[in-house]
Each structure stands twice: as C-alpha cells, then as structure tokens.
N, C-alpha and C positions, 0 to 999 in steps of 0.2 A: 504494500500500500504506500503509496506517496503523497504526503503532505504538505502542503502550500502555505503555511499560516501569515493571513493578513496581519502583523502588529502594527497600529497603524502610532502606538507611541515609538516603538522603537525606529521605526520609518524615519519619523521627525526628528526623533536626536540623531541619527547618523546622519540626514544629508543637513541636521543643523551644523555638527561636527566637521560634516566635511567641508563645507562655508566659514566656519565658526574662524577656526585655526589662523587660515590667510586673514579673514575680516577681523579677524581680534588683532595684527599684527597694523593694519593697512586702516585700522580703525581710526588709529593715533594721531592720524592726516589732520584729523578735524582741530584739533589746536591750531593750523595752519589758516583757518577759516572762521574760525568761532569768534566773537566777541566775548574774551575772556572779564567776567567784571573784577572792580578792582573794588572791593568794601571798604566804604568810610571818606570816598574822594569825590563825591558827588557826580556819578554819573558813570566816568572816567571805567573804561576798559580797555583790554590790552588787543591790538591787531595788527598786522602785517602788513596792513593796507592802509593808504589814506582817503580821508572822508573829506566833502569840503574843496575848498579853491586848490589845485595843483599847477604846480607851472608847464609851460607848453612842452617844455621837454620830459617833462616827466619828473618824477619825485626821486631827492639823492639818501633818502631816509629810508632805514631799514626797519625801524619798531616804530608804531605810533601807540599812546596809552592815552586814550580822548575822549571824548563826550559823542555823543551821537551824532553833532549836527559836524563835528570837528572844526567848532571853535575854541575849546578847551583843547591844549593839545599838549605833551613833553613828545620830543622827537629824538631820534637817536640816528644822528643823521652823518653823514661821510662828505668830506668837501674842504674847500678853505674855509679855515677860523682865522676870522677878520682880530679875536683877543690874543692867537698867538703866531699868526703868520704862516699858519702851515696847514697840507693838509691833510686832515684825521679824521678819526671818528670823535665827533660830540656832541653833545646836547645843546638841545635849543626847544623852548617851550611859552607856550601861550597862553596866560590864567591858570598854569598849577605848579606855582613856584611854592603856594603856600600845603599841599600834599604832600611836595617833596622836596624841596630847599634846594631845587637843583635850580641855576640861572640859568639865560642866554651862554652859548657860546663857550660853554664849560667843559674843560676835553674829557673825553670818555675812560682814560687809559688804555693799559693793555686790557683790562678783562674785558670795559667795553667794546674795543675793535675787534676781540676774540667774540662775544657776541654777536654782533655786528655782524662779519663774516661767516658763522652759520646760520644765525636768519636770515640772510643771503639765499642761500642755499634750501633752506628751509621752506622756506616761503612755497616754490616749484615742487621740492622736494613731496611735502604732508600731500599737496594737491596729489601726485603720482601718486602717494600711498591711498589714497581717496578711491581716487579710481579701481583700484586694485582690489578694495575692499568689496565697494559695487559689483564690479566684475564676479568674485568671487559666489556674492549673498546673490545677483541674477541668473550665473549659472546653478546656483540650489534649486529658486524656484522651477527653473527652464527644465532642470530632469527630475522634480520631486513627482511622484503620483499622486500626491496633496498639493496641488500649487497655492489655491487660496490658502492652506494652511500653513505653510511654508512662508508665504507673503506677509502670514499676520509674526510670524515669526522673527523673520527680519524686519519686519516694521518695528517691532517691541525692540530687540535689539539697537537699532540707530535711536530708537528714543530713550533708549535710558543712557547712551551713547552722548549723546548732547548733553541731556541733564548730569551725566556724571563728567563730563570736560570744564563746563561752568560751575557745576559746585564743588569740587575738588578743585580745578583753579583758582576760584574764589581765594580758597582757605592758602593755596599756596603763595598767589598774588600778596595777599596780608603779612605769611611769614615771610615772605622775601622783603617785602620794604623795610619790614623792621629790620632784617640784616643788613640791608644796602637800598635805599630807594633808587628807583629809577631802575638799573639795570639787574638786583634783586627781585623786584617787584617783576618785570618780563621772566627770567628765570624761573622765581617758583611758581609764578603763573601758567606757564605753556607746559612745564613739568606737571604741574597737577593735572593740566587740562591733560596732556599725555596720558598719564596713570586711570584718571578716571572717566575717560572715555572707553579706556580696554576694560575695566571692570566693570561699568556700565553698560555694555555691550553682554557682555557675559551675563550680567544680571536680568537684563531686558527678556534677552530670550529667555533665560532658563525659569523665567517667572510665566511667560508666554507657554510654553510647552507647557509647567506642570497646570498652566489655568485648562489648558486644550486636552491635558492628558484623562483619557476613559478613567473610572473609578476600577477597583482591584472587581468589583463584582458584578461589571458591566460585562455582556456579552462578546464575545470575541468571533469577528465573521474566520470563517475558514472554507476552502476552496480545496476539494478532492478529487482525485481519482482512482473508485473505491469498487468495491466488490455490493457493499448496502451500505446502508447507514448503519455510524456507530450507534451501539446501544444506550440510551434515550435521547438521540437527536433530532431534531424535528425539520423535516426537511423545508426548506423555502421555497426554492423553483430548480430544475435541472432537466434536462432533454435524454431520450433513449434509455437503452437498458441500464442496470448495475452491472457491469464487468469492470476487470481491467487492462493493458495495453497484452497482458500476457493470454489472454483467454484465448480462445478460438472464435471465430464465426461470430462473433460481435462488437459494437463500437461501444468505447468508454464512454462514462458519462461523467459530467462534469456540473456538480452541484454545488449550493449553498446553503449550508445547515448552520444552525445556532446549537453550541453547547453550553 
C-alpha cells in the first residue's frame, strides 16, 4: 500500500524554510530603506537618502538623520571644509545642533570617514540584499501548493520585519548617541535596524504558520492507492475499483478519506 499524506503544516514550514534562510539573510537590506526613528529629537530619523531641496548635481552626503519634510537635518557629508581647508568627511547640520552638539562644518574623523565609506557602499548594497530577499519569499509562493497561504506567510514575515528594524533601531539609535552623537546615533541605529529586522522576520512568520496551523485533532486529508479503505474510514469521493498498481485486470483507484 502506498501513502501520500497531505500535511498541509508541514508543507508551510519547509517551503517557509526554504525562503526563510536567504530572506532572513537578505532581510537586513531594509535598514538601507527604513526611516530609522531617533527617540527624544523630535521627529528626527536616520536614512540614507535625502529628503527636501538637493543640489543639481546630486547630494555629497552619505547619512542624513532629519525630520520628514528635511528641514531639520545633521549630514555627514564628504567634500571641502571651508573650517579646515580640506577635503573630508564632516558634519554639517540644520536645526539639531541642540540633539547633538555637533556644529557646521565639524570634521568627522577617522571613525566618521570609516562610516562614511561603508554607507557608501551600503546604501546599493541593503537594496541588493532587498531584492534577494523578495526573490527568495516569491519563489516560495510561485512552487508552494498553498500559494495564498504561503502569501499570508510572507506577508507576516516583512511585517514584523519593518516593525522589528524601527523598534530595535529605535533602542539602538538612543544607545548610540549616548556613546557618540551623530555618528553613534547612525551606528546603533542601522545595527538595531539590522538585528531586528532578521528577528522580526523570523517572528512574523513563525506567528503566521502557528495562527494557520490545523489543531492536533483536526482531520488530516490523505490521498491512497489502496486495496479498501482503512478500517473506520469514511470515504469522501474516489472513481473505479479498490485494487492496487500490483493486481491484475484492474485500474487503481484513487480516493479521499478522512481518518
């Protein structure tokens, strides 16, 4: 006798697993995109990107930490410093001198330009992993035999994905300033946002699955090709005789019973 058994929880955790792994890796991207908040600086979060007036040529700033409309802004910016003649990585900021004590025109040092130089990189970088992630959780649903369920799967995943990038950056945004404003404040911010987007991710699903998963005394479909039905199964619908591929002189039949 040979048995097919539908589990339709275990279905969901492997091909969530099989998405899970790359997407939990490729998750991380979203620090690269997220508006990280910064608690207690009115408004003020951490991004990659600038918001607001840009010059024609484009922006020589690698961190912005701003306000939404990006009128509030500290920059962390590469170029000539008109305060020391050269040029470097430094700050330059607009309405949040009083968050962070940092002025105009204030060189960044080395950890700054060591900053600097991988948010560089970063910036492209999270995006690539972005995709990656997608890529991944789209080929789940594309071969799962539950697509919609699969769907609601990765959906819970990216959301608790987000919410754990901003509240875990949050927290780390805070302990950074207090070690180092400005370029502490970016550091533990995109590190948090880092860390708790992959455990967010993690959590999203594995909340999703056990909300979707059968109870232990729910019925289990299962799919045979049997000689009869087992003893007390009750058959649902099936076509031709009970044999199986070994008989003689007759075609298998292929049912659905409830045990």
């Amino acid at each position: 006798m040979t048995d097919v058994l539908i589990d339709w929880e275990k279905a969901g955790n492997v091909l969530a697993s099989g998405g899970q792994i790359i997407g939990q890796i490729g998750i991380a991207g979203l620090s690269a995109v997220v508006r990280i908040p910064v608690p207690g600086t009115r408004g003020l979060a951490i991004e990659l990107g600038p918001r607001g007036w840009t010059p024609r040529g484009g922006t020589t700033s690698r961190l912005f930490v701003q306000d939404i409309a990006g009128s509030r802004v500290l920059r962390l910016d590469y170029g000539f410093n008109q305060a020391t003649n050269a040029v470097e990585f430094h700050w330059n900021q607009k309405g949040t001198f009083a968050e962070f004590g940092i002025a105009n025109h204030t060189p960044a040092g080395p950890g700054g330009a060591a900053l600097g130089r991988g948010l560089a990189w970063f910036r492209w970088g999270g995006r690539i992993m972005l995709i990656a992630a997608a890529a991944a959780d789209i080929y789940s649903i594309i071969v799962s035999d539950q697509p919609w369920r699969q769907v609601a799967i990765v959906a819970g995943g990216w959301a608790g994905a987000w919410l754990g990038c901003e509240s875990v950056g949050a927290i780390g945004a805070v302990a950074g300033t207090f070690a180092e404003p400005g370029g502490g404040t970016a550091v533990g911010g995109i590190a948090g946002c880092f860390v708790g987007s992959i455990g967010g991710y993690w959590a999203g699903k594995t909340l999703v699955v056990a909300a979707m998963s059968p109870r232990a005394d729910t019925p289990r479909a299962s799919v045979q090709i049997f000689r009869g039905l087992p003893p007390g199964a009750a058959l649902e619908r099936g076509t031709g005789p009970s044999c199986s591929f070994l008989a003689s002189g007759c075609s298998p039949s292929v049912a659905v019973y409830k045990s």
